[in-house]
C-alpha positions as CSV (number, residue, x, y, z in Angstrom):
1,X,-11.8,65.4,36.5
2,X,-10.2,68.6,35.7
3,X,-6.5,68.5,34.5
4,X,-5.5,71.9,33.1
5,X,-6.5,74.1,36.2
6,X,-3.9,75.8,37.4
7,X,-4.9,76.7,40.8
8,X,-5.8,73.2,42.5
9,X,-2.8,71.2,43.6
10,X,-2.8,67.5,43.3
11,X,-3.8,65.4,45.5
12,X,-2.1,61.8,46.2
13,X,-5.9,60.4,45.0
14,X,-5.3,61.8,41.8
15,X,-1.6,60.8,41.7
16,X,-2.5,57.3,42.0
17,X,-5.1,57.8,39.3
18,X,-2.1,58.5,36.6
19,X,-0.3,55.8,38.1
20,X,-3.2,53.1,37.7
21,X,-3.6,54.8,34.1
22,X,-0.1,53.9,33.2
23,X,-0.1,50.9,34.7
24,X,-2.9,49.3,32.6
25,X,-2.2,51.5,29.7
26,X,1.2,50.0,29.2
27,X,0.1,46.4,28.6
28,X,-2.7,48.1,26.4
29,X,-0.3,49.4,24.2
30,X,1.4,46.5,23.7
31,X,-1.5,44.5,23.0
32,X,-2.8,47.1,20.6
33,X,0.7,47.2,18.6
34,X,0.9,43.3,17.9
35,X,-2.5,42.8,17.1
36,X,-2.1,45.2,14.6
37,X,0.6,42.4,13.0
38,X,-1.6,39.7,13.9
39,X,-4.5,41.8,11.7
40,X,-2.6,42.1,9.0
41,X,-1.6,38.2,9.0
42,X,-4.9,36.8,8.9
43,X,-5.7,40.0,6.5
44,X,-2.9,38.6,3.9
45,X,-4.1,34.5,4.5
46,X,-1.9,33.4,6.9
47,X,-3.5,30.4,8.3
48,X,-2.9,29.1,11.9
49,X,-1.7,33.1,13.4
50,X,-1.6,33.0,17.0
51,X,-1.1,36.2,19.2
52,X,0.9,36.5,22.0
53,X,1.9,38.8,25.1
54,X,4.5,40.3,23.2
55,X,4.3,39.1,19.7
56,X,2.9,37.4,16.9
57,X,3.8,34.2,15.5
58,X,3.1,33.8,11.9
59,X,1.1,30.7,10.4
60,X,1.1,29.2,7.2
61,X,2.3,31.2,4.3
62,X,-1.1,31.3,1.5
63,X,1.8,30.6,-0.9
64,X,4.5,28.5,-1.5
65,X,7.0,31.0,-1.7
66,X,6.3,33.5,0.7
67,X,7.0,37.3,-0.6
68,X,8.9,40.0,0.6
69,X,6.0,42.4,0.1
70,X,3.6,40.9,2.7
71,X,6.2,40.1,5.1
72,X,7.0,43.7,4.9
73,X,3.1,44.3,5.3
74,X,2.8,42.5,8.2
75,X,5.7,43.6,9.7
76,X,3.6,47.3,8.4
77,X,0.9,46.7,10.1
78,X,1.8,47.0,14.0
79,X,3.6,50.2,13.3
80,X,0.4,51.3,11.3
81,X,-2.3,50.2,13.5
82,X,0.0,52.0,16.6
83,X,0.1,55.2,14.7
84,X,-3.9,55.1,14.0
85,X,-4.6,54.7,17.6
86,X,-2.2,57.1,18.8
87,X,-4.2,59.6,16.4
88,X,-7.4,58.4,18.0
89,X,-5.6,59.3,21.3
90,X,-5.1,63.1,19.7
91,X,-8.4,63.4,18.4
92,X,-10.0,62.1,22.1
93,X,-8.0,64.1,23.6
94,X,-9.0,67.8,22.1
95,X,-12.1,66.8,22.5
96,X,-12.4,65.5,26.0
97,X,-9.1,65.8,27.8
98,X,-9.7,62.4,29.3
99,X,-6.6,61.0,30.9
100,X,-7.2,57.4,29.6
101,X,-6.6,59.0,26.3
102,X,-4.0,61.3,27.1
103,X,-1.5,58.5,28.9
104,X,-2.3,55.9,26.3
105,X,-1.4,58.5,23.9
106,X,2.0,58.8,25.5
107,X,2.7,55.1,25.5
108,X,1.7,54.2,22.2
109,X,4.6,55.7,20.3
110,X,7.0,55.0,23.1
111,X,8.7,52.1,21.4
112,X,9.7,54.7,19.4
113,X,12.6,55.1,21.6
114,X,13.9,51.4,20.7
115,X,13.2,52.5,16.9
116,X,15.6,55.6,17.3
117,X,18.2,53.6,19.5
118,X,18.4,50.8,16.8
119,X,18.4,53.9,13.6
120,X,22.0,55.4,15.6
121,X,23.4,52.0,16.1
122,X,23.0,51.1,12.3
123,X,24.8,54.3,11.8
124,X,27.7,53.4,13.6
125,X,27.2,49.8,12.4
126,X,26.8,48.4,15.4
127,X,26.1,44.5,14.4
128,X,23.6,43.4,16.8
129,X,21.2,41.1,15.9
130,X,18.2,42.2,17.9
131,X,18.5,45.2,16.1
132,X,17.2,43.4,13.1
133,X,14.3,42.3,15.2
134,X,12.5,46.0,15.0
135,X,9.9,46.7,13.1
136,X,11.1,49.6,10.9
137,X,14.2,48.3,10.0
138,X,12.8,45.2,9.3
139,X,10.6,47.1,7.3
140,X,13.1,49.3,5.3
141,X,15.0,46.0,4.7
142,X,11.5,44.3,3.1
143,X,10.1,47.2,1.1
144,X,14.1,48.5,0.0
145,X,13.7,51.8,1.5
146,X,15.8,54.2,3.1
147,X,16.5,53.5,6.7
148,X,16.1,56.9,7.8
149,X,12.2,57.0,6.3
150,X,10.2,54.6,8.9
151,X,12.6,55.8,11.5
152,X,11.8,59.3,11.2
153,X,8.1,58.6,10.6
154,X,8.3,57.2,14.3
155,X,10.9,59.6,16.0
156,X,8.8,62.2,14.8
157,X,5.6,60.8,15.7
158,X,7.1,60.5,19.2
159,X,8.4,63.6,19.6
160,X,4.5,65.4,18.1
161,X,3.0,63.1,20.6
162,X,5.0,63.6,23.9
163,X,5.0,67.5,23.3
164,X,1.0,67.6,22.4
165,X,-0.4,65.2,25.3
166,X,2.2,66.1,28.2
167,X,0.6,70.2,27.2
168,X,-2.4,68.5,28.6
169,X,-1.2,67.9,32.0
170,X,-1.8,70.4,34.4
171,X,1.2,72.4,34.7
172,X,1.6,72.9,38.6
173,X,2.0,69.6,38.3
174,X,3.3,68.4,35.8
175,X,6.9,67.1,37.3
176,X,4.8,64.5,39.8
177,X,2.3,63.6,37.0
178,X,4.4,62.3,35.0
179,X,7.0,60.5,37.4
180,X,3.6,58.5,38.2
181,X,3.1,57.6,34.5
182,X,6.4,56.4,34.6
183,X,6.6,54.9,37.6
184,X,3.4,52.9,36.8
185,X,4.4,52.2,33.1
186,X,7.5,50.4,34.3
187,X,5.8,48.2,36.6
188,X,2.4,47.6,34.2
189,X,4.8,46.5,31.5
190,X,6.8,44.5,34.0
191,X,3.9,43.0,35.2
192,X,2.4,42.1,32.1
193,X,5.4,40.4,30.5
194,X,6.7,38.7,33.2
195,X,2.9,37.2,34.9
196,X,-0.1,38.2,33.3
197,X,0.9,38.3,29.8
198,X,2.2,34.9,29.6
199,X,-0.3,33.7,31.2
200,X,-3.3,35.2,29.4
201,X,-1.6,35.1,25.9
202,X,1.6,32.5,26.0
């Protein structure tokens, strides 16, 4: 398939392509993300892990008093395995302008956007307590570093991301493209936490 010529219009065919891409992409980027905690669990000796749909319940602590250094690893190591696959994206990407690659490279780094959300309401110290539940200021808070460091590590890999792989979509139609991506990224990620997650991975 073709994507960056300019004088061939889409057709709905390929519209629903993109939207079957997102669809199954978004799931996939979830499942990449905590299995990147549930990696770095059984990595640090954490006995009894399990993975879920959406997240990662930790197992036995390998020692009695459990550290904040490998909590702040594991809590590491979704962000880390996110932003390695999301530069696997890039890579496949220059090389094949596949759009797998190029709308799993969107989504990976799209929980960016809770990242950045939960960065301005610390600012304004809003006291919400599922802001405490994201990874990077989980991480700051482990690993006593500046908020703004892991935040701006993500905003900015969000930001390099959307600008490189949306450049990749055709341009004559770009608008529709990408209303599919999000059209089917809502419902794949609706889908897979409200029926096929739970049921595959409770």
């Amino acid at each position: 398939m073709i994507i960056n010529n300019k004088n061939i219009l889409i057709t709905k065919k390929s519209l629903l392509l993109w939207f079957l891409l997102a669809f199954f992409c978004a799931p996939t980027s979830i499942f990449i993300h905590e299995t990147g905690h549930y990696i770095g669990a059984k990595v640090l000796g954490y006995a009894n892990t399990e993975l879920h749909y959406a997240s990662v319940s930790r197992g036995n602590s390998p020692e009695k008093k459990e550290s904040k250094r490998k909590r702040g690893l594991i809590v590491a190591s979704g962000p880390f395995i996110t932003l390695i696959s999301t530069l696997l994206c890039f890579l496949f990407v220059i090389m094949t302008r596949n759009p797998f690659f190029i709308v799993l490279g969107i989504l990976l780094p799209l929980r960016s956007i809770a990242t950045l959300i939960a960065g301005i309401s610390l600012l304004f110290r809003v006291d919400a307590a599922t802001l405490q539940k994201n990874d990077e200021v989980k991480l700051a808070g482990f690993l006593d570093i500046p908020l703004v460091i892991p935040i701006g590590i993500s905003v900015l890999l969000l930001i390099t991301t959307l600008m490189f792989m949306v450049s990749k979509i055709n341009k004559l139609n770009r608008k529709k493209i990408i209303l599919s991506i999000i059209v089917g990224t809502i419902l794949g990620s609706w889908v897979w936490l409200n029926f096929f997650g739970p049921q595959l991975l409770p």
